[in-house]
N, C-alpha and C positions, 0 to 999 in steps of 0.2 A: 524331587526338586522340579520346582515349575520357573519357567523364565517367559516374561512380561514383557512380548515386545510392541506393548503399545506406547511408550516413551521412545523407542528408538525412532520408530514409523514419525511419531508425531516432528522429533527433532528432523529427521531427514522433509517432511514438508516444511517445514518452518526454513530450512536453507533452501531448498525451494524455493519459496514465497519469496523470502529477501534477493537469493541473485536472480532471480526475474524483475522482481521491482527493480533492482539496480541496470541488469540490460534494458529494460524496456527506458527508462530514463536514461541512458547515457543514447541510445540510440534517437528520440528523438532531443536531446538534446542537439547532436552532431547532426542533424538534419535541419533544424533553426540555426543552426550556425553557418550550415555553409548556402542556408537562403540568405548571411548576412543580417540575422537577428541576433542582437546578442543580448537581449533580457529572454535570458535561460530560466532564472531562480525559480522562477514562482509554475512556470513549466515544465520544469521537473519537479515540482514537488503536486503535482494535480495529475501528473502524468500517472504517476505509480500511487497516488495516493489514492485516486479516483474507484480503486479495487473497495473501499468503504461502503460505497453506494451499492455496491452488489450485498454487501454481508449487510445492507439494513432494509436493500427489497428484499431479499430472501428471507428477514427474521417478518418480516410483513407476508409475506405467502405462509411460512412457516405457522403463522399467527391465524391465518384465515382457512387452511385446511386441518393442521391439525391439533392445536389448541382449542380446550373446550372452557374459554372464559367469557364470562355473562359480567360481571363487577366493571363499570367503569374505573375504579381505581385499581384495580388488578389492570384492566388494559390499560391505563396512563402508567401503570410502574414498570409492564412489559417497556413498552414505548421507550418509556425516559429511560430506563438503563439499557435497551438494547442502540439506543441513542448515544449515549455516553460512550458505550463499548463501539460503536459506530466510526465516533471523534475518535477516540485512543490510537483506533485500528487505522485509520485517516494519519494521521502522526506517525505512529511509524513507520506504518509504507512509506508516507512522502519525503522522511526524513531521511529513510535510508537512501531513498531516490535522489534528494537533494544531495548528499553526502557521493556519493556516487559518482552524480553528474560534474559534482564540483571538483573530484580528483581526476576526472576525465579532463576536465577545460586544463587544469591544473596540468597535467600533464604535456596536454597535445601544445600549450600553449608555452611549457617551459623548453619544449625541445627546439623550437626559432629562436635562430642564430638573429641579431640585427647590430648591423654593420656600421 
């Protein structure tokens, strides 16, 4: 009996990935707020989403050192899907960042008493 622990590993980075997205977006969330900004939405969702732009230079380094494609339509199909996959990846970082940051406000914001 053999046991396969590359699903485990993979599961334990993926909660990884997501409660870092979600710290790093509640933290600065809470730090535009108490500059007294309060259009948070779209800054936490770029905040944690922003991890995208690394996984689409890296599939572009990845492209230029060790891929051996000559076909421009072989490079435009790398390109467009590792683009696509780029987006997705874009999404739900941001989302979970958004979702995050919003039970953060949500909270800090239901615990004020007003008189």
């Amino acid at each position: 009996h053999q046991f396969y622990y590359l699903f485990g590993f993979l599961a334990l980075v993926l909660v990884i990935l997501l409660v870092t997205c979600a710290e790093i977006s509640i933290a600065l969330t809470y730090f535009q707020l108490t500059a007294e900004d309060y259009t948070w939405w779209w800054t936490s969702f770029f905040a944690s989403g922003s991890s995208a732009l690394y996984v689409f230079l890296y599939s572009v380094l990845y492209f230029s050192s060790r891929l051996q494609i000559d076909k421009i339509v072989s490079t435009l199909l790398y390109f467009g899907y590792m683009f696509i996959i780029s987006t997705l990846f874009m999404l739900l970082t941001g989302s979970i960042g958004t979702l995050a940051a919003f039970f953060f406000v949500r909270a800090i914001y239901g615990s004020i008493k007003v008189d």
